[in-house]
C-alpha positions as CSV (number, residue, x, y, z in Angstrom):
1,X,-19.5,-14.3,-18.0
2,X,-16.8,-11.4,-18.7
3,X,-18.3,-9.2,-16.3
4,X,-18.6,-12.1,-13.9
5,X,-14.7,-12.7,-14.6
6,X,-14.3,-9.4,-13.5
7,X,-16.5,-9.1,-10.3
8,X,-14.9,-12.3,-8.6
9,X,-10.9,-11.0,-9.8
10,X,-12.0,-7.9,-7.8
11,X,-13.3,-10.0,-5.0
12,X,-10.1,-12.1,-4.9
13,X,-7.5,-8.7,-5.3
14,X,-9.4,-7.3,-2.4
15,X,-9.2,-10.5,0.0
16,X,-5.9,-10.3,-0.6
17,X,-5.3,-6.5,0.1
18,X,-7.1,-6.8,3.3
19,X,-5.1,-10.2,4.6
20,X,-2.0,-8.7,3.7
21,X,-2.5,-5.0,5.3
22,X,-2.6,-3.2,2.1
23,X,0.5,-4.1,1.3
24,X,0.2,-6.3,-2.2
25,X,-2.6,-4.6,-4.4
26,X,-3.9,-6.3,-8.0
27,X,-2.7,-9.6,-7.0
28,X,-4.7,-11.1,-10.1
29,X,-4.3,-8.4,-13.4
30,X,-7.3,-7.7,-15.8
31,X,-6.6,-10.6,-18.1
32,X,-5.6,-13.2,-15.8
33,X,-9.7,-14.4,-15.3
34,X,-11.9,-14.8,-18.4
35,X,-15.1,-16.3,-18.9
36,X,-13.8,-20.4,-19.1
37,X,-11.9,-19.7,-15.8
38,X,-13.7,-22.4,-13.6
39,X,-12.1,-21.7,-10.0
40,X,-9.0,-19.5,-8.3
41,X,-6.6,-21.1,-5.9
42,X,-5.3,-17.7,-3.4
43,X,-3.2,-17.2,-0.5
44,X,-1.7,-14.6,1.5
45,X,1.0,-14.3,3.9
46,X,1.5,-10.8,6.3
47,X,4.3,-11.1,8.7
48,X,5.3,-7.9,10.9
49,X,8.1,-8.4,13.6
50,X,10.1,-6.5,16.0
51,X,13.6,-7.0,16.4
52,X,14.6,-8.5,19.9
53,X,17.8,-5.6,19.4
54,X,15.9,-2.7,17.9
55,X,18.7,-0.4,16.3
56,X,19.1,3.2,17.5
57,X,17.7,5.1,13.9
58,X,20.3,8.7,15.3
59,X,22.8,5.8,14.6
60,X,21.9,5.6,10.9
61,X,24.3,6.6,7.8
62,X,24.5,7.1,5.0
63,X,27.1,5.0,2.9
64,X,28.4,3.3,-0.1
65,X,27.2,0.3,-1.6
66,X,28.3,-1.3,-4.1
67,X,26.8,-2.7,-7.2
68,X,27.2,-5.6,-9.2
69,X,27.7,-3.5,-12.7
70,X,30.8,-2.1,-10.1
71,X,28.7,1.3,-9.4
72,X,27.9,2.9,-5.9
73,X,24.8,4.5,-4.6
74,X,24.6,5.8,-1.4
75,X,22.0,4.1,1.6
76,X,20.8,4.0,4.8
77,X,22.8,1.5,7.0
78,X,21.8,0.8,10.4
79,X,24.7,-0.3,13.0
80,X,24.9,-1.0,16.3
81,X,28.1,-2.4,18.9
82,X,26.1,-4.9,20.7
83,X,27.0,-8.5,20.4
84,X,25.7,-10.4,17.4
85,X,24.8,-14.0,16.1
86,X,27.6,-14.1,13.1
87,X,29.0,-17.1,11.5
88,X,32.3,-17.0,9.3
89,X,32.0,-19.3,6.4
90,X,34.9,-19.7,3.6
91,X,33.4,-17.9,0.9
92,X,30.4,-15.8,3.5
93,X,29.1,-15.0,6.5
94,X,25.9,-15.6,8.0
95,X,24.1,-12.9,10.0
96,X,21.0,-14.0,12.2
97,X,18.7,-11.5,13.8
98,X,16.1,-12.8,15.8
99,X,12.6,-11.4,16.5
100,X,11.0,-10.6,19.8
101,X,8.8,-13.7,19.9
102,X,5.2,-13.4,20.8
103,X,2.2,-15.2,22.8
104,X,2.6,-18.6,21.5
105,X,5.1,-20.9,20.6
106,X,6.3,-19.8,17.3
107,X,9.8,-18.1,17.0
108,X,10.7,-16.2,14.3
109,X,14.4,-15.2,12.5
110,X,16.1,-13.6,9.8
111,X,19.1,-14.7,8.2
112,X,21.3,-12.5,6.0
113,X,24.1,-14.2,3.7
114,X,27.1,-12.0,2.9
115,X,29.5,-13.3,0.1
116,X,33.3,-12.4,0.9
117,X,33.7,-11.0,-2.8
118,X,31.5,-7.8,-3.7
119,X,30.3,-9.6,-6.6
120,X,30.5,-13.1,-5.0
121,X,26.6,-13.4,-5.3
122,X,25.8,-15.5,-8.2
123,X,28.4,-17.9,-7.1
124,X,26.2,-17.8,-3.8
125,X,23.0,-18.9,-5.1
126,X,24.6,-21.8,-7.0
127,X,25.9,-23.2,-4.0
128,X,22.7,-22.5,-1.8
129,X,20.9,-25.7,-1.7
130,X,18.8,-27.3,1.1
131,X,22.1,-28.9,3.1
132,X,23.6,-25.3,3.3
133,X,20.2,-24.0,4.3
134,X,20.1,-26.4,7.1
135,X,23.3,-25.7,7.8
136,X,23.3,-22.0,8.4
137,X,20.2,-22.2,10.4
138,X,21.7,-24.8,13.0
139,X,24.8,-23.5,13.4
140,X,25.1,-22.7,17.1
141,X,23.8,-19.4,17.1
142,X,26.3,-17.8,20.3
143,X,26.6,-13.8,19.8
144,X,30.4,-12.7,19.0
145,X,31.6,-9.0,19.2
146,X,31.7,-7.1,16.5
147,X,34.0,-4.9,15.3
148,X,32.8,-3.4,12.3
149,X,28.4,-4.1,11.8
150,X,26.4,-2.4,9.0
151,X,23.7,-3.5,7.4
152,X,21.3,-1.8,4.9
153,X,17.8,-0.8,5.3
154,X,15.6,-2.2,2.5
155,X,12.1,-2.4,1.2
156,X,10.8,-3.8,-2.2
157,X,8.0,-4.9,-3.6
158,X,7.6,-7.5,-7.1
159,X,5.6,-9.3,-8.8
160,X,5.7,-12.1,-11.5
161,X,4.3,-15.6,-12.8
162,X,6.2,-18.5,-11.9
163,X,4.4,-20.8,-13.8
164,X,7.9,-21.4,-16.1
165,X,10.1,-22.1,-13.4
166,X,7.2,-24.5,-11.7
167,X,6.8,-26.6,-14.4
168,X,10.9,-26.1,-14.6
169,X,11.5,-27.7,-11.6
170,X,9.4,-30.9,-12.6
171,X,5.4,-29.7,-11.4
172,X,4.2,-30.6,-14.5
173,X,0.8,-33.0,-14.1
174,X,-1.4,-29.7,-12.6
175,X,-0.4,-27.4,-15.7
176,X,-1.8,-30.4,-18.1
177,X,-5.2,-31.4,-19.7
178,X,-4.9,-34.6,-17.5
179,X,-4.3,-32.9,-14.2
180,X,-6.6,-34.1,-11.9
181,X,-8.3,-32.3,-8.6
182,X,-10.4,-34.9,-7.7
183,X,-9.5,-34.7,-4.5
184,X,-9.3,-31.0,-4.0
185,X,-12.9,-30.6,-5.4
186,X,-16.3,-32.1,-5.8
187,X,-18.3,-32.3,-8.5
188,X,-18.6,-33.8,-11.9
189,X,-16.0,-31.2,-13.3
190,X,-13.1,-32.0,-11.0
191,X,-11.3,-33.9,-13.5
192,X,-11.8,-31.2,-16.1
193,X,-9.9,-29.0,-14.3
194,X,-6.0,-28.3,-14.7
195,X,-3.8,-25.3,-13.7
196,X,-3.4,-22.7,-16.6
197,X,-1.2,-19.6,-14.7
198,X,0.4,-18.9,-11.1
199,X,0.5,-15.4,-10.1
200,X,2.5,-14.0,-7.4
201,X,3.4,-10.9,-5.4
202,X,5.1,-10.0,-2.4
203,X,6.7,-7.0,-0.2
204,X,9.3,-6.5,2.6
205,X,10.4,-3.9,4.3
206,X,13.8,-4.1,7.1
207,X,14.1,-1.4,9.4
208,X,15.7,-0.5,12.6
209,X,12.7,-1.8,14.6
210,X,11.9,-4.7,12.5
211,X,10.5,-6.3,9.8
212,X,7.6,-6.3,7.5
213,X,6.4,-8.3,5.3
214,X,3.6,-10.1,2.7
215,X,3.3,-12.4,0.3
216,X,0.3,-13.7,-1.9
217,X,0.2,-16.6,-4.5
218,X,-3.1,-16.7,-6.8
219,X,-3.3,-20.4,-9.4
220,X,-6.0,-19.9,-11.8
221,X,-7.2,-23.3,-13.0
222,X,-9.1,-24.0,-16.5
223,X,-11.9,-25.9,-16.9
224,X,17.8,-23.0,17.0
225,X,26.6,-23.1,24.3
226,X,29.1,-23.3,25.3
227,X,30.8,-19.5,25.7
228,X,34.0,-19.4,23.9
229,X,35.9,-15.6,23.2
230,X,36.5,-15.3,19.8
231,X,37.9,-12.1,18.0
232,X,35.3,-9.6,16.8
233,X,33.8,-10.4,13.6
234,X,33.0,-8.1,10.7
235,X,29.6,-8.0,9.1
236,X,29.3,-4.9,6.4
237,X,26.7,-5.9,4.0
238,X,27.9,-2.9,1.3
239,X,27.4,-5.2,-1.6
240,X,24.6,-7.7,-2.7
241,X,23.5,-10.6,-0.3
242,X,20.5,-12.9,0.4
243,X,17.9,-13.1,3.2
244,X,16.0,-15.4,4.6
245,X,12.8,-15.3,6.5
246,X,12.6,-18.4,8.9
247,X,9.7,-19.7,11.5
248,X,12.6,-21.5,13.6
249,X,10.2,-24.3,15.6
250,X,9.0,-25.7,12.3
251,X,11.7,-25.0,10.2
252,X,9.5,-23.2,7.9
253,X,10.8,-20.6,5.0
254,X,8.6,-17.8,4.7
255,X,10.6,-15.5,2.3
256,X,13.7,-16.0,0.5
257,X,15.5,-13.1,-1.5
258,X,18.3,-11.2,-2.7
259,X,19.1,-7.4,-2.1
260,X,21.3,-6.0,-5.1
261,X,20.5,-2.3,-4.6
262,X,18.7,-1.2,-1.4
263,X,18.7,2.4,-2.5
264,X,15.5,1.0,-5.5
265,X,12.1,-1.1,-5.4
266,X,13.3,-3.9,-6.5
């Protein structure tokens, strides 16, 4: 049974490297299947898009940004002086950059949230909520100038067990002996099964032609105006901010994160 355990985890890790282009490797670790594992929830998510305004890479340079711990380290910002989708909020802005779409109806977006204070971050999250969201991603996205534009190139990769902050946020029944997947699975061990771990990994990389990206999630169970001229807007993200990924027809969230330092994996 333990070398069965250890076939089918290199089964499932290698599913997940091929759907996600290489990009998220040893999804499930050597001790996360054992011999009373009984089944393995898995997904993977691969996204790859091209910015509809690509950014000129001779145009980017080097420069400051600062940390939260009030260090600098110097990265790559791209910039460009074409007109962009910014939105000035009281305490941030709200960048959108949209991606070329393709042949079906699906259009995709990412949303970068800039807090006014270099360290205005944490404050940030707190007040993200699901109103704000909504919010930022139906403000009337008209293009402004720009006076001063840079923004970071980035790429990280991490990986960790939510199972805490699941069961945190109230998803308690499927992490309990009385779970019950009845409905999920046939068989007369259905409602002997319950969720014992979530593992997850993920990767994305921003560059000046796009974005790249994938995601997998592994549960192992136990038995989108009117033209007005505004004034040029700022957007220098020099100091840590959150992004969002966002499929705009369906309103769907495919990443979510927060850059601190672009110049580490994170």
């Amino acid at each position: 049974m333990r070398e069965l355990a250890k076939e089918e985890r290199t089964n499932i890790n290698k599913w997940v490297e091929d759907e996600t282009k290489g990009k998220i490797e040893d999804l499930l670790p050597p001790s996360s299947l054992n011999e009373k594992t009984a089944m393995v929830l898995a997904n993977a998510l691969y996204f790859k898009g091209t910015w509809k305004k690509k950014f000129n890479p001779e145009e980017t340079k080097d420069d400051d940004f600062h940390l939260l711990d009030g260090k600098t380290v110097k990265v790559p910002y791209m910039t460009s002086k074409k007109k962009q989708s910014v939105r000035q909020f009281d305490t941030h802005k709200v960048l959108k950059l949209s991606y070329l779409q393709g042949d079906d109806h699906r259009s995709f977006s990412m949303f970068f949230i800039l807090p006014n204070e270099k360290d205005g971050i944490t404050k940030l999250e707190k007040e993200l909520d699901a109103e704000n969201l909504t919010k930022y991603f139906n403000w009337t996205s008209r293009e402004v100038e720009v006076s001063q534009f840079r923004l970071p190139k980035f790429k990280f990769s991490a990986g960790f067990k939510p199972t805490g902050a699941l069961q945190a946020l109230g998803l308690k029944a499927p992490f309990s002996q009385g779970a019950d997947f009845s409905d999920m699975v046939e068989g007369p061990n259905a409602e002997l099964l319950y969720l014992s771990d979530v593992y997850h990994k993920c990767f994305i990389e921003v560059n000046e032609e796009g974005t790249e990206a994938a995601a997998a999630t592994g549960a192992v169970m136990m038995l989108k105006s009117i033209a007005i001229r505004e004034p040029p807007i700022d957007f220098v993200a020099d100091h840590p901010f959150l992004f969002v990924l966002r499929e705009d027809v369906t309103g769907l969230i495919l990443f979510l994160g927060r850059i601190t330092n672009p110049s580490v994996s994170q």
